[in-house]
C-alpha positions in Angstrom: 69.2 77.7 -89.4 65.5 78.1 -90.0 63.4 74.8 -88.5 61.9 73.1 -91.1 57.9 72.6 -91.2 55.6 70.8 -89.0 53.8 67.4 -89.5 50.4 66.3 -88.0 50.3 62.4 -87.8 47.5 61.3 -86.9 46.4 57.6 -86.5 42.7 56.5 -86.4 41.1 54.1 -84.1 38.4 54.1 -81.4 38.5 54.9 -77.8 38.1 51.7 -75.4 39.7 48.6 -74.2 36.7 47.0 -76.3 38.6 48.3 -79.9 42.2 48.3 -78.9 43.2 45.1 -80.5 40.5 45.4 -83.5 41.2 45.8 -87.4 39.7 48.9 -87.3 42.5 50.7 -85.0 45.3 49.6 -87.1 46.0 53.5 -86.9 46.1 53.4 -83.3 48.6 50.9 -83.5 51.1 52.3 -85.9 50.9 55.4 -84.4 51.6 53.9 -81.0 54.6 52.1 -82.6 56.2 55.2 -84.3 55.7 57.6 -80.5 57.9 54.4 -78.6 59.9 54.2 -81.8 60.8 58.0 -81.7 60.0 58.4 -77.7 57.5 60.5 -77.9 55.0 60.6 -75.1 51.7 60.7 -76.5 49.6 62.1 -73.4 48.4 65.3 -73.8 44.9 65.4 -73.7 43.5 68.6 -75.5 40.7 69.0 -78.4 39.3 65.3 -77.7 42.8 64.2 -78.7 45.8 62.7 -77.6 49.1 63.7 -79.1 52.6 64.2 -78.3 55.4 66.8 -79.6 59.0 65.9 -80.7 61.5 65.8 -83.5 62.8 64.1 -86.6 66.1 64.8 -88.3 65.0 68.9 -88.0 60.6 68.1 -88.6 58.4 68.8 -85.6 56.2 66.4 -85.5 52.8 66.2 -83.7 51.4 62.8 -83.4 47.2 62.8 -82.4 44.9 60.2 -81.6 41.2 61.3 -81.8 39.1 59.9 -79.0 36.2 60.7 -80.6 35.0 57.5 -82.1 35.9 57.0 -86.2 33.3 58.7 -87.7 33.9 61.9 -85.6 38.0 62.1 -86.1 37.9 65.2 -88.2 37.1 67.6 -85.6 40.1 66.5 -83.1 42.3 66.7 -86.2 40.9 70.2 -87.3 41.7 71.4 -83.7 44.8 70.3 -83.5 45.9 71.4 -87.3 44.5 75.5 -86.3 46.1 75.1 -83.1 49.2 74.0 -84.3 48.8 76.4 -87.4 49.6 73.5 -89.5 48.0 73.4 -93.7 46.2 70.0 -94.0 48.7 69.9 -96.4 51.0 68.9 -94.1 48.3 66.1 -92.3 49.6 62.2 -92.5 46.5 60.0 -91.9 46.6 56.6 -91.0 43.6 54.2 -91.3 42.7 50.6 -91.9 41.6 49.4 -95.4 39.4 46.8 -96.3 40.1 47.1 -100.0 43.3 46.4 -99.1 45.0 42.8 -98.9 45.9 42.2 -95.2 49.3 43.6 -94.6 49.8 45.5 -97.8 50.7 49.7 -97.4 49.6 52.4 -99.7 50.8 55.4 -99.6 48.3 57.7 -100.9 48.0 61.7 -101.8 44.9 63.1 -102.1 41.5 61.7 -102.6 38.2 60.9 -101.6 37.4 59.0 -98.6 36.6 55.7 -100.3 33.9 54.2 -97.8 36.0 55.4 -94.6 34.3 57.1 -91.7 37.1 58.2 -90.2 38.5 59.9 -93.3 35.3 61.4 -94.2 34.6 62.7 -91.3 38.3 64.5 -91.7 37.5 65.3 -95.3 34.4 66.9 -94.4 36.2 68.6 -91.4 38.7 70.3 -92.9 36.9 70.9 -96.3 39.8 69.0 -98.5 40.9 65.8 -98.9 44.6 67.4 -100.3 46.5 65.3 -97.5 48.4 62.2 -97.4 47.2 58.7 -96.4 48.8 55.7 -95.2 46.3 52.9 -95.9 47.5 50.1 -94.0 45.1 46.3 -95.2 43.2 44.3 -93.1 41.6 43.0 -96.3 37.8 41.8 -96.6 36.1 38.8 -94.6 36.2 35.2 -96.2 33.1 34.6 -93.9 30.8 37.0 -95.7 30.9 38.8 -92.2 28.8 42.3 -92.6 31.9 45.3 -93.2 30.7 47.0 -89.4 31.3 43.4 -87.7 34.8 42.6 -89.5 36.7 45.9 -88.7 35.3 46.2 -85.8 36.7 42.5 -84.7 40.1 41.3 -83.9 42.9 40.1 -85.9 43.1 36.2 -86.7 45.4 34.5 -84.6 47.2 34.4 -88.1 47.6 37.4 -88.5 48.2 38.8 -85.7 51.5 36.8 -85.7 52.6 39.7 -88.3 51.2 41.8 -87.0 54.1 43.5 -85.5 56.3 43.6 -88.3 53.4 45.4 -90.3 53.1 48.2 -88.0 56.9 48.3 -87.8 56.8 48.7 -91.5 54.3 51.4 -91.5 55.9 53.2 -88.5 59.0 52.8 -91.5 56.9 54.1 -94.2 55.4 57.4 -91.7 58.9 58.2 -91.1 60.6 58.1 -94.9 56.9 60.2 -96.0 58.1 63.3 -93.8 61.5 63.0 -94.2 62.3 62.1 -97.8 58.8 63.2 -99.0 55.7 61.0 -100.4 56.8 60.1 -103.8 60.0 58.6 -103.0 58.3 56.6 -100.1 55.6 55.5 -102.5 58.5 54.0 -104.4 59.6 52.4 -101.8 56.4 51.0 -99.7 53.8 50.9 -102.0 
């Protein structure tokens, strides 16, 4: 039986202790949930990257993290995606979204980069924005905080009490998108 196609997941965040924990790594953090959901080591370090290689129901998946910082992500993911021989197509981004309300999911095909340094930077990369999205909210600042100080903050304490069962969620939503395809997970996260 002929293995079905590859995926590239790749979540977006910054290197550092400094940004573990911050609204701008959400992508980090779902894509750390979905590698100890599926047990896949993510440790390889190759093309300013770390990813990990396994399975799901017949899909290799790769799952990156670029250690570049945010606004240079595109050039760990291009690496990976020619290395891999893998169409951007066939590229599952996750990213934080102010526009967003905290906890919501979108789902998203295509587009532009809507403000997102870590997605233009990809979008630029690659040439093409023709990949999917999983926009995960972190929603905008009551405080009038500048955008650069609230992403790059931490959670509320909150929020970060669901915290968990968002990520769980989009880990969820990841793993329906490759394995049942976008539009029916749209129907059933977004």
């Amino acid at each position: 039986m002929p293995q079905k196609k590859a995926f590239l997941v790749v979540g977006l965040g910054n290197p550092g202790n400094s940004y573990v924990k911050t609204r701008h790594n959400a992508g980090f953090m779902v894509l750390d949930n979905l590698a100890e959901y599926l047990s896949i080591p993510v440790e390889k370090k190759k093309f300013n990257a770390l990813f990990g290689r396994g399975l799901i129901e017949g899909f290799e998946i790769i799952l990156a993290k670029p250690m570049a910082f945010m606004n240079l992500s595109g050039i760990p993911a291009q690496k990976i995606l020619n290395y891999f021989k893998i169409p951007f197509e066939d590229m599952l981004v996750i990213h934080d979204d102010i526009d967003l309300a905290f906890g919501r999911l979108q789902i998203k095909e295509n587009g532009g980069h809507g403000g997102h340094n870590g997605l233009k930077s990809i979008i630029e990369t690659v040439g093409s924005g023709n990949f999917i999205r999983l926009r995960i909210g972190i929603g905008r600042s009551e405080n009038n905080i500048d955008v650069a100080s609230y992403v790059l903050g931490q959670f509320s304490t909150n929020e970060k009490k669901i915290l968990d069962g968002i990520t769980e969620k989009a880990r969820d939503a990841v793993i329906t998108t490759i394995c049942t395809g976008t539009k029916k997970a749209m129907n059933i996260f977004n």
